[in-house]
C-alpha positions as CSV (number, residue, x, y, z in Angstrom):
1,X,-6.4,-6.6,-12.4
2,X,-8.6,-5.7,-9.5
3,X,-8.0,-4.5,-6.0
4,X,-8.2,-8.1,-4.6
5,X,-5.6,-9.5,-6.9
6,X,-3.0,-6.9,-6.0
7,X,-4.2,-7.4,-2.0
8,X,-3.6,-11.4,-2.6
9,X,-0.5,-11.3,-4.4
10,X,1.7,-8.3,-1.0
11,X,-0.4,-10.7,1.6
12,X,1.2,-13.8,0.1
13,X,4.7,-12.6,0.2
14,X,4.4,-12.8,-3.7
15,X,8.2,-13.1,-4.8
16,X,8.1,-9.6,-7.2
17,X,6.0,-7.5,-5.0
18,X,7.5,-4.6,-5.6
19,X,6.2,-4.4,-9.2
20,X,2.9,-5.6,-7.8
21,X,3.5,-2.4,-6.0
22,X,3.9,-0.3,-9.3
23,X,1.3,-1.9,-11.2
24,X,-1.2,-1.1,-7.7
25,X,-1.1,2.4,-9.1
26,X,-4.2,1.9,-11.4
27,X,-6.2,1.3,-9.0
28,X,-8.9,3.7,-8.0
29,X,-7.4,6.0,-5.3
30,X,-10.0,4.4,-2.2
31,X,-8.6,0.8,-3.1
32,X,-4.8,2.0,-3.3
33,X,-5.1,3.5,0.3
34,X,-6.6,0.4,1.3
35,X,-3.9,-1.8,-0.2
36,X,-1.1,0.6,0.8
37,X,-2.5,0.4,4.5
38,X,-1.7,-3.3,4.1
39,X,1.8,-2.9,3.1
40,X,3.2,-0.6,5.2
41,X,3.4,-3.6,7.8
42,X,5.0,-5.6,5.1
43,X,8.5,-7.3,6.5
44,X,10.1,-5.5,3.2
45,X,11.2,-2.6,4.3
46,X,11.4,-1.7,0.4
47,X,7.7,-2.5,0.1
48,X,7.0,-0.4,3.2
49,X,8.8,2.7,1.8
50,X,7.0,2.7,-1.0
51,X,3.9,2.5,0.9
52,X,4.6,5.2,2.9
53,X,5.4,7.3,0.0
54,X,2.1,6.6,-1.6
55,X,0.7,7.8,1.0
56,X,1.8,11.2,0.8
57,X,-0.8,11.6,-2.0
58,X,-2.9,9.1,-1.0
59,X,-3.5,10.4,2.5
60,X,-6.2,12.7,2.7
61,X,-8.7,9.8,1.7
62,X,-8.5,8.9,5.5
63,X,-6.6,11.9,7.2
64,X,-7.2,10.0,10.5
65,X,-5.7,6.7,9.3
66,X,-2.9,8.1,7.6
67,X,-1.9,9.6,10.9
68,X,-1.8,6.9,13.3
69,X,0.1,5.3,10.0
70,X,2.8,7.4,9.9
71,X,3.2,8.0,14.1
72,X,3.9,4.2,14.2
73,X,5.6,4.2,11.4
């Protein structure tokens, strides 16, 4: 599974996203901070935690991002 299967299956509101969001974590780190920058606005807020707390590991990809991220968080 590739980056734009996990990005289809949190922007569709797939039923079981949060083992989508499990399974994201073979991803290359780049495409996991891209998808996780997608889900922290998801309506979930379990999806959104999780999110969040991949980006504690995954932030220093995009220092700047993450921060604006977590300020609006």
């Amino acid at each position: 599974m590739d980056f734009d299967y996990y990005r289809e299956q949190i922007l569709t509101k797939h039923p079981d996203r949060m083992r989508v969001m499990s399974q994201s974590r073979t991803l290359p780190a780049p495409e996991r901070f891209r998808l996780m920058c997608l889900a922290v606005k998801d309506e979930n807020p379990r999806i959104r935690y999780d999110a969040i707390s991949q980006l504690g590991t995954l932030g220093t990809i995009d220092l700047t991002q993450t921060q604006e991220i977590l300020e609006t968080a």
